[in-house]
py3Dmol code that shows the C-alpha trace and the ligand (Angstrom):
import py3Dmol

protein = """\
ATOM      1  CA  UNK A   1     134.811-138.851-231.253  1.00  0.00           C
ATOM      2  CA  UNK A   2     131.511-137.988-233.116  1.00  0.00           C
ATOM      3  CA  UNK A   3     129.395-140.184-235.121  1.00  0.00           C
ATOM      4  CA  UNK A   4     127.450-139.032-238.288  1.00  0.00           C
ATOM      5  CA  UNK A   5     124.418-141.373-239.556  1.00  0.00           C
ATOM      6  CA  UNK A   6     123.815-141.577-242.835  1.00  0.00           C
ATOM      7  CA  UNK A   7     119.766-142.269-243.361  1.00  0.00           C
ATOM      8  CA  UNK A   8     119.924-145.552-245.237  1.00  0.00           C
ATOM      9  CA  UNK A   9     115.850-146.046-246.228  1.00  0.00           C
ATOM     10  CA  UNK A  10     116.325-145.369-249.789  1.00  0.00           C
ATOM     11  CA  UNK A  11     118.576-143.277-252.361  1.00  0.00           C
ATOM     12  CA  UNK A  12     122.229-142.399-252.553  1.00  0.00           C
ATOM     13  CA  UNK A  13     123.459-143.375-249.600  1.00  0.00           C
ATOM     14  CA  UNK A  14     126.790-145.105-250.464  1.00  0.00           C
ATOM     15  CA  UNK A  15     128.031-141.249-251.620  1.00  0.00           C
ATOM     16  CA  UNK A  16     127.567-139.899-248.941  1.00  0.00           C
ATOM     17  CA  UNK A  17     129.178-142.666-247.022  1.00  0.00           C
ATOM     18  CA  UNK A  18     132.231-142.314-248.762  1.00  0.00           C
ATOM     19  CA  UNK A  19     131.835-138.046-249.085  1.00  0.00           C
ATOM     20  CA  UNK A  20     131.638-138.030-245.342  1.00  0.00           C
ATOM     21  CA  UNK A  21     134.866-140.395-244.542  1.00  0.00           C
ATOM     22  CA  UNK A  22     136.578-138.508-247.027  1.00  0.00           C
ATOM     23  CA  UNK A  23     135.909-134.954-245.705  1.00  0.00           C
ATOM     24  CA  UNK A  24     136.592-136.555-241.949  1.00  0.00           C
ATOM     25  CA  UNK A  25     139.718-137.638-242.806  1.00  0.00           C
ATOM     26  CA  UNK A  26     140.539-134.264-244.510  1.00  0.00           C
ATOM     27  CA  UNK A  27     139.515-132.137-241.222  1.00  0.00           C
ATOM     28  CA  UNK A  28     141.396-135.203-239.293  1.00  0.00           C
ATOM     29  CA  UNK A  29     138.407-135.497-237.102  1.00  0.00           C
ATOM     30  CA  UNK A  30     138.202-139.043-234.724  1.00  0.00           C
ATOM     31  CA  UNK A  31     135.098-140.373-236.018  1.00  0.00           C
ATOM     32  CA  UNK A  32     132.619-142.869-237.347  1.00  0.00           C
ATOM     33  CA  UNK A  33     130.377-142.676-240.151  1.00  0.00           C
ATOM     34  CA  UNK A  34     127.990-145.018-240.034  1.00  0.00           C
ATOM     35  CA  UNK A  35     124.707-145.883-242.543  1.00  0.00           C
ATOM     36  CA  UNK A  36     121.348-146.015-239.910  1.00  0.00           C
ATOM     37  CA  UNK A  37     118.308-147.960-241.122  1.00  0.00           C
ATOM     38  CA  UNK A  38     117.259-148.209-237.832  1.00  0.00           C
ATOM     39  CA  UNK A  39     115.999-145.982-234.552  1.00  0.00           C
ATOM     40  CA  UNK A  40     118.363-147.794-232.460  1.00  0.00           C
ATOM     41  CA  UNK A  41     121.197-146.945-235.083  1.00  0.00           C
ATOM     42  CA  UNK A  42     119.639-142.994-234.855  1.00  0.00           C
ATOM     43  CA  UNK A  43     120.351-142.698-231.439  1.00  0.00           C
ATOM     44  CA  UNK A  44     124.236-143.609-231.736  1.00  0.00           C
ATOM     45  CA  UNK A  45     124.605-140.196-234.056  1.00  0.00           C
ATOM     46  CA  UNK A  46     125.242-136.583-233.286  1.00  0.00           C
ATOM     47  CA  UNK A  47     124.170-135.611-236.866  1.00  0.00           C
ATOM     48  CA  UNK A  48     122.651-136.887-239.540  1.00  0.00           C
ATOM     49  CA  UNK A  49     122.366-136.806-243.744  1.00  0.00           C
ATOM     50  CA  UNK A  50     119.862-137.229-245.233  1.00  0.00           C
ATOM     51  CA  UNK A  51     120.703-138.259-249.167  1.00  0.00           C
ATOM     52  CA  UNK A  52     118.810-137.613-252.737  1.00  0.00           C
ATOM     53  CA  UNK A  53     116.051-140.341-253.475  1.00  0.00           C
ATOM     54  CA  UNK A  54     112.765-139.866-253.650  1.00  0.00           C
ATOM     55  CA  UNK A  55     111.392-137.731-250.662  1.00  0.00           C
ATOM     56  CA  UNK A  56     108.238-139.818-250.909  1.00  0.00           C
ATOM     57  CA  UNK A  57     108.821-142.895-250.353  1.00  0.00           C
ATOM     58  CA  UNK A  58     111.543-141.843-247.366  1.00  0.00           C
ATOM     59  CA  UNK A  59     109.487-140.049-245.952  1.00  0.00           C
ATOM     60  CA  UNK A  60     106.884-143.341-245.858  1.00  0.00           C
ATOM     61  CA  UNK A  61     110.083-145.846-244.974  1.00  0.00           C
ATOM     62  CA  UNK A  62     110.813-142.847-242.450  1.00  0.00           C
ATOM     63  CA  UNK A  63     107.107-143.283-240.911  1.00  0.00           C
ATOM     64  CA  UNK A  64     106.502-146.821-240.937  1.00  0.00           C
ATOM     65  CA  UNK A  65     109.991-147.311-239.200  1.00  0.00           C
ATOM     66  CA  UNK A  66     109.080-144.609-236.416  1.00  0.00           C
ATOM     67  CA  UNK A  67     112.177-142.708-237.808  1.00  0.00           C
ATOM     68  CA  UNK A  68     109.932-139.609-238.393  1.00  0.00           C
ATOM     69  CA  UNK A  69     109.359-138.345-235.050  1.00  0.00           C
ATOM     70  CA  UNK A  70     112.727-140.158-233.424  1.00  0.00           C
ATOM     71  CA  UNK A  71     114.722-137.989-235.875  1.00  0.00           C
ATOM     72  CA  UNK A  72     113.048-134.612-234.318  1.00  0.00           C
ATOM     73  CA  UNK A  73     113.208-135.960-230.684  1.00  0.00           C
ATOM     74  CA  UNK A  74     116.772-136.520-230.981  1.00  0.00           C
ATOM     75  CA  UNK A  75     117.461-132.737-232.279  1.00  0.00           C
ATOM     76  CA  UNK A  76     120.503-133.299-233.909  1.00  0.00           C
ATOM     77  CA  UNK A  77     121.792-131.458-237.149  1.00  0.00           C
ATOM     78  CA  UNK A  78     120.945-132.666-240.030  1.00  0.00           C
ATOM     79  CA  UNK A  79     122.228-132.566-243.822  1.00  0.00           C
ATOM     80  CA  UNK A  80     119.747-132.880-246.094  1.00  0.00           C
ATOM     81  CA  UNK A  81     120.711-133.184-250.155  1.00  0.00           C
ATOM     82  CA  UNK A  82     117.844-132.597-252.432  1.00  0.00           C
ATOM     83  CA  UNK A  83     115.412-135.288-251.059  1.00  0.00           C
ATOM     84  CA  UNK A  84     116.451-134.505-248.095  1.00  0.00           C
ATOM     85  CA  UNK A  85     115.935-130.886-248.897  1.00  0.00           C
ATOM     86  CA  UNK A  86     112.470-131.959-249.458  1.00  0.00           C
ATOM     87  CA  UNK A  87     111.980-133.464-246.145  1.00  0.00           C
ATOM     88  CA  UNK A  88     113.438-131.085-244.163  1.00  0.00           C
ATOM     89  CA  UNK A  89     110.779-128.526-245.530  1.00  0.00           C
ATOM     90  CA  UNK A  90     107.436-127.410-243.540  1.00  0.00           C
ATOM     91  CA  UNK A  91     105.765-127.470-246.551  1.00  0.00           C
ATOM     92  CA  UNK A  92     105.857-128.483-250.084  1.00  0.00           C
ATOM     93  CA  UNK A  93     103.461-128.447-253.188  1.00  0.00           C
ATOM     94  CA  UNK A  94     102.654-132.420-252.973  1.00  0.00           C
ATOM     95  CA  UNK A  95     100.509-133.961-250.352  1.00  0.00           C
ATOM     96  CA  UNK A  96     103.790-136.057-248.139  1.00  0.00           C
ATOM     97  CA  UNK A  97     105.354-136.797-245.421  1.00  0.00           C
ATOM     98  CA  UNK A  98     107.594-134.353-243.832  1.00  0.00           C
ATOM     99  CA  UNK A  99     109.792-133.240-241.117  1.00  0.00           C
ATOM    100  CA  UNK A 100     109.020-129.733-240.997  1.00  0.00           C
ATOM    101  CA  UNK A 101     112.468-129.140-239.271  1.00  0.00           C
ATOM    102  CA  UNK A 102     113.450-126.324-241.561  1.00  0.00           C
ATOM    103  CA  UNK A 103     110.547-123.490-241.908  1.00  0.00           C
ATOM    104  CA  UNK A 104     110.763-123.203-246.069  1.00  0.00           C
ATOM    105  CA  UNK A 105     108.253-123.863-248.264  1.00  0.00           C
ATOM    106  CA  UNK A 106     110.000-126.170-251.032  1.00  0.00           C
ATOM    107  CA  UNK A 107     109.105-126.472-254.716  1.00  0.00           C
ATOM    108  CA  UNK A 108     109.953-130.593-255.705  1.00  0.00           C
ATOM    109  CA  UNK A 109     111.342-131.128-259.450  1.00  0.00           C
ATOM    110  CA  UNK A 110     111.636-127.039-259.913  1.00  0.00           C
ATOM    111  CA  UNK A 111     113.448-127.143-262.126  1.00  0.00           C
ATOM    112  CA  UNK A 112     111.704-129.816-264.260  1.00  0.00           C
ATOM    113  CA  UNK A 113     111.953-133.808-264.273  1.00  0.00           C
ATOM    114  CA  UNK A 114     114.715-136.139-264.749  1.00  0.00           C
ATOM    115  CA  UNK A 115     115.677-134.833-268.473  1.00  0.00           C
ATOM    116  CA  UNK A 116     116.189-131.584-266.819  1.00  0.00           C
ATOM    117  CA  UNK A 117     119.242-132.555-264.898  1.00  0.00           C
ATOM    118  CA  UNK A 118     122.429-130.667-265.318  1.00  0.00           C
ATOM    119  CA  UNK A 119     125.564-129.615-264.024  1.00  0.00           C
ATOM    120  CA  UNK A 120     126.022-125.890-263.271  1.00  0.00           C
ATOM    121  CA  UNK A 121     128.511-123.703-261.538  1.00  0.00           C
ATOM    122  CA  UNK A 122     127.602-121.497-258.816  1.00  0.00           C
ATOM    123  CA  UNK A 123     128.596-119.902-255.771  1.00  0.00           C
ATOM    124  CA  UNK A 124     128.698-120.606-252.127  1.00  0.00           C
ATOM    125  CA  UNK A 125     131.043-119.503-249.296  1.00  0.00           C
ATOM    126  CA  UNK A 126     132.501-117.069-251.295  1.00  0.00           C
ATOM    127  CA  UNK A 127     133.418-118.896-254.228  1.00  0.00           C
ATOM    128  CA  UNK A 128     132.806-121.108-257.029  1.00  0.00           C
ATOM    129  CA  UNK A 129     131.117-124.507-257.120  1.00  0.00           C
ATOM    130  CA  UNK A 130     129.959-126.979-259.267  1.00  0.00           C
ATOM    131  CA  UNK A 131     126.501-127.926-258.452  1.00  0.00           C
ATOM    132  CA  UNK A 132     124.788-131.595-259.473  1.00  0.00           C
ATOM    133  CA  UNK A 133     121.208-131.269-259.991  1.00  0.00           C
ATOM    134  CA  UNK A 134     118.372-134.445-260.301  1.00  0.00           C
ATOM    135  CA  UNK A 135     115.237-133.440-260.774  1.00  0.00           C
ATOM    136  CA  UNK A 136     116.252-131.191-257.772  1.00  0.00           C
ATOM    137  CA  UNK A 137     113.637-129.002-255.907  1.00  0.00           C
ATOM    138  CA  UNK A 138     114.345-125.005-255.054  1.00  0.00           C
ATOM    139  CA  UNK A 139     113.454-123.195-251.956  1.00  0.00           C
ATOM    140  CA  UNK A 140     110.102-120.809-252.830  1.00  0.00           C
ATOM    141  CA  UNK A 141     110.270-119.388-249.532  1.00  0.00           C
ATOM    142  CA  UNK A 142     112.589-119.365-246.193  1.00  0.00           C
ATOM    143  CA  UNK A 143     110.699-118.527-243.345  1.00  0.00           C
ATOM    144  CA  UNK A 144     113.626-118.918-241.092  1.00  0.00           C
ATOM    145  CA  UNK A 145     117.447-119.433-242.286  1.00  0.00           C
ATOM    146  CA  UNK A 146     120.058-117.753-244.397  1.00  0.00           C
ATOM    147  CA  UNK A 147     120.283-118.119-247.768  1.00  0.00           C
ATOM    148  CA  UNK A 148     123.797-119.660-248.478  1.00  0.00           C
ATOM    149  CA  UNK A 149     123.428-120.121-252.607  1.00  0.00           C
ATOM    150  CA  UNK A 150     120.949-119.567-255.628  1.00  0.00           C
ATOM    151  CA  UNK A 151     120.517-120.689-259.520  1.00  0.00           C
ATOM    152  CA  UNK A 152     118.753-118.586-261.510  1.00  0.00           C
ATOM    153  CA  UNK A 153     117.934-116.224-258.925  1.00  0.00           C
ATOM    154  CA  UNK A 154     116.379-119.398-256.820  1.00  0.00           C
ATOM    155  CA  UNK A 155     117.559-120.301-253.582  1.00  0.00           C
ATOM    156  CA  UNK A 156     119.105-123.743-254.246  1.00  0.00           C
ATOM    157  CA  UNK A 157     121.020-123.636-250.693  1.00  0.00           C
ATOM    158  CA  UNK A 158     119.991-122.583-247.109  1.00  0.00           C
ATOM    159  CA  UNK A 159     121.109-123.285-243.287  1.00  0.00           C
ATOM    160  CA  UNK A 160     118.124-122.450-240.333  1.00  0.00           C
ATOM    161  CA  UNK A 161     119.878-123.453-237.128  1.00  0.00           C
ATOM    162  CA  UNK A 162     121.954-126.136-236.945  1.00  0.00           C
ATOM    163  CA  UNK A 163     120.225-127.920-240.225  1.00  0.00           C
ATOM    164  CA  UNK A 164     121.980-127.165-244.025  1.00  0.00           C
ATOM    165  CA  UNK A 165     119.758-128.237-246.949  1.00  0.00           C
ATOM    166  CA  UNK A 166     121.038-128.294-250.319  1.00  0.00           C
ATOM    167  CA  UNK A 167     118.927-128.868-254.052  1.00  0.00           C
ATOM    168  CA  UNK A 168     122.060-130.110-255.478  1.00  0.00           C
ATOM    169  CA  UNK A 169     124.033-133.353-254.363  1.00  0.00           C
ATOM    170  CA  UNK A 170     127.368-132.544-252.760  1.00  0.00           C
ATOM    171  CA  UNK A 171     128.278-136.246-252.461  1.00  0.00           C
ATOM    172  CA  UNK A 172     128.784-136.576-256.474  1.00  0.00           C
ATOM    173  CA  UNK A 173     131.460-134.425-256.867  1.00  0.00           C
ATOM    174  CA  UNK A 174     134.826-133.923-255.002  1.00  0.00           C
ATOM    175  CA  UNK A 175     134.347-130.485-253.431  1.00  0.00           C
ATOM    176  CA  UNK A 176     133.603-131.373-249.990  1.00  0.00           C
ATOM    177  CA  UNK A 177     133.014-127.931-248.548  1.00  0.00           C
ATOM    178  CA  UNK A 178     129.361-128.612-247.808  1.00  0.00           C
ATOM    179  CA  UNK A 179     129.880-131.617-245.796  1.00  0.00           C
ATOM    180  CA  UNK A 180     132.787-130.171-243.774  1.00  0.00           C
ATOM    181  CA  UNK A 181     130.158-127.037-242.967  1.00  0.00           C
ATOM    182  CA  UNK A 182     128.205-129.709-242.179  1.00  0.00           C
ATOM    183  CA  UNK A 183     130.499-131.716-239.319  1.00  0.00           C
ATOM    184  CA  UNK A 184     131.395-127.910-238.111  1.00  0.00           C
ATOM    185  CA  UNK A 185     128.127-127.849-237.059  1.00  0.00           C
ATOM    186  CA  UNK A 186     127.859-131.245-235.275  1.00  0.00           C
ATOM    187  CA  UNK A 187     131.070-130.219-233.581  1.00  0.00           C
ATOM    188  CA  UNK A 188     129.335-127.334-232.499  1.00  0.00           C
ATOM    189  CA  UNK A 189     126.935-129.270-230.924  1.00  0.00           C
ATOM    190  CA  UNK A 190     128.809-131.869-229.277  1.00  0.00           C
ATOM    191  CA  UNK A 191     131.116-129.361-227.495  1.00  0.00           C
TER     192      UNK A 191
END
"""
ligand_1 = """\
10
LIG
N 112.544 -134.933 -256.980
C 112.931 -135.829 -255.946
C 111.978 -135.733 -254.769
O 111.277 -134.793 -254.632
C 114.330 -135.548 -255.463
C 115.352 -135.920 -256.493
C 116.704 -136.240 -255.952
O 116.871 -136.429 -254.740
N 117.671 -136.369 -256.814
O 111.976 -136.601 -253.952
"""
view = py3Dmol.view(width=600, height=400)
view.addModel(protein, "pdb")
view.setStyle({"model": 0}, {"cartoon": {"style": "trace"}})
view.addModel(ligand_1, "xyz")
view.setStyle({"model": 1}, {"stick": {}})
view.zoomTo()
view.show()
């Protein structure tokens, strides 16, 4: 039985919620998916997601709630979808608070502001995939990962240990191969 959190401080939570029942149920995995506002929720999970929003003001809900440092303490993996790619980062061009869990430097709204949203195809694992970008950020430099997709010759999609960080928001369409790579790696961990 594992248990993935979903960080519920701000943004799309609710998609992921129902993005990571849905791929559960496809990999018929025993499991609960449950949304954690709290440290005491944090410490029931054996990963965590951490969904689009605005990376600054989770990452100040994330401080003022002591979520910051209990999140690296508890070293699990951790999903993070555009905001979330944001806060995984070491660093980023705007003074915030981050995580620093994956060594990237991360460019926020790269590819421009809210009217530059789009949909675009592109590939990961080996094949195509419809990518969701919001004001998404891109990936100026991995210190430490693999690269696992890029728009426009940027690097919109990395893993660096057991932590995945995407620019684009998996949880708003139906491909669920990110999220499944995702649980693959908590399994890993809980074994
Ligand atoms: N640009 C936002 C930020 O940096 C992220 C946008 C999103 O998550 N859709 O926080």
């Amino acid at each position: 039985m594992i248990s993935i959190g979903i960080l519920d401080l701000q943004g799309d939570v609710s998609e992921h919620f129902e993005a990571t029942i849905k791929s559960l149920k496809k990999m018929d995995i025993e499991s609960q998916v449950l949304k954690v506002k709290t440290v005491s929720d944090l410490s029931k999970c054996d990963g965590l997601i951490i969904s689009g929003g605005e990376s600054t003001v989770i990452g100040k809900l994330m401080d003022k709630t002591g979520m910051n440092q209990a999140i690296i303490d508890q070293n699990i993996p951790i999903l993070g979808t555009c905001a979330g790619m944001v806060l995984l980062a070491s660093e980023t061009d705007y003074e915030q608070s981050l995580l620093g869990l994956i060594n990237m430097k991360v460019k926020r709204n790269g590819f421009g502001r809210q009217k530059a949203s789009f949909e675009e195809e592109l590939e990961i694992f080996g094949s195509k995939y419809a990518g969701v970008f919001i004001r998404a950020p891109y990936v100026e430099e991995l210190k430490d990962g693999v690269v696992l997709a890029k728009l426009k010759g940027k690097i919109v999609a990395v893993a660096s240990g057991k932590h995945i960080a995407t620019a684009f928001h998996p949880e708003l369409t139906d491909d669920t191969r990110i999220h499944e790579y995702f649980i693959k790696e908590v399994l890993k961990c809980v074994e």
